[in-house]
Phi, psi and omega in degrees: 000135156208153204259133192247128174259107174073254146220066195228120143281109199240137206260119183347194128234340188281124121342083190324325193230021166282150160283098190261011172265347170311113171311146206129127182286161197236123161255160176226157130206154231214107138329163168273200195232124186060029195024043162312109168322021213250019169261337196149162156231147182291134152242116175081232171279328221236138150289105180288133168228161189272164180342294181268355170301314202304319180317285160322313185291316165309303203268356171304293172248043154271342157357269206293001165279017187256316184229084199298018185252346185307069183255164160269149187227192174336128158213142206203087172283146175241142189331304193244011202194142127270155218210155201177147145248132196208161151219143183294107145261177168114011198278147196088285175305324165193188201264165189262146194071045189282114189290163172249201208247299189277335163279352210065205195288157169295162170274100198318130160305021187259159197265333138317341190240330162314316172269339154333315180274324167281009152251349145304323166283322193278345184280338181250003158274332190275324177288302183325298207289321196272351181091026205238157174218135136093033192247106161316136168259328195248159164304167177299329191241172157218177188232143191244167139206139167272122189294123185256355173195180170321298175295345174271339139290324195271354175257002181264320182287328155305293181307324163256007153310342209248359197290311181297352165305313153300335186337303201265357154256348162314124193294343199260322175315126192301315170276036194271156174263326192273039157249000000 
């Protein structure tokens, strides 16, 4: 299937006949919008981060109280991106996203609507710091990969630990030569 913008071809990114409600980890990463440095910056080994990265990193993890099958693993901002590990549980165990009383009904369980809801929450905190409304913060889309086994988490889990480390070899690094 593909969707026509104008006479612009725009090519699925979703995996047709995956279940994205499906228990299982996940890696991401989710842009700024025009890839803006506006999260922070790497010193050294390490990531400073800015107004609104500390923003992002908030509504990042108030996640799981929105989607209680939600847990978070490796997260990591970087000046223009983020990079997460994340997973569905409960298959078997209960049905997924089962709300209590006091929070109200859950929120469906998908990985689309997970990340949807942290870039509308972290997007209406940061248009708050900046003075600004109704202004995208993040690119339109993100990149999945679904994890298929131990080793393949531990190299997803490796990569973003290890990512500010790289920062300066990273084609996205401001002073980089292949940009």
């Amino acid at each position: 299937m593909q969707l026509i913008y104008s006479n612009h071809f725009r090519k699925p990114l979703r995996l047709p006949n995956h279940d994205y409600c499906q228990a299982g980890p996940y890696f991401v990463t989710i842009c700024t919008k025009g890839n803006s440095y506006s999260l922070g910056a790497v010193h050294g080994e390490a990531i400073v981060l800015s107004r609104a990265g500390q923003l992002a990193r908030e509504a990042w993890y108030t996640l799981p109280e929105r989607f209680p099958q939600l847990v978070l693993d490796e997260f990591i901002i970087m000046p223009n991106h983020i990079h997460a590990l994340i997973a569905f549980v409960g298959a078997g165990l209960a049905p997924p996203c089962v709300g209590n009383q006091e929070n109200g009904p859950a929120k469906r369980c998908s990985l689309p609507s997970v990340i949807g809801a942290f870039k509308s929450l972290s997007t209406i905190k940061i248009n708050r710091l900046q003075g600004a409304r109704g202004q995208p913060f993040w690119q339109r889309s993100y990149y999945e990969h679904i994890i298929r086994d131990g080793d393949d988490m531990k190299n997803a889990q490796r990569y973003i630990l290890e990512n500010p480390m790289k920062w300066s070899l990273d084609s996205e690094h401001p002073e980089s030569p292949k940009r």
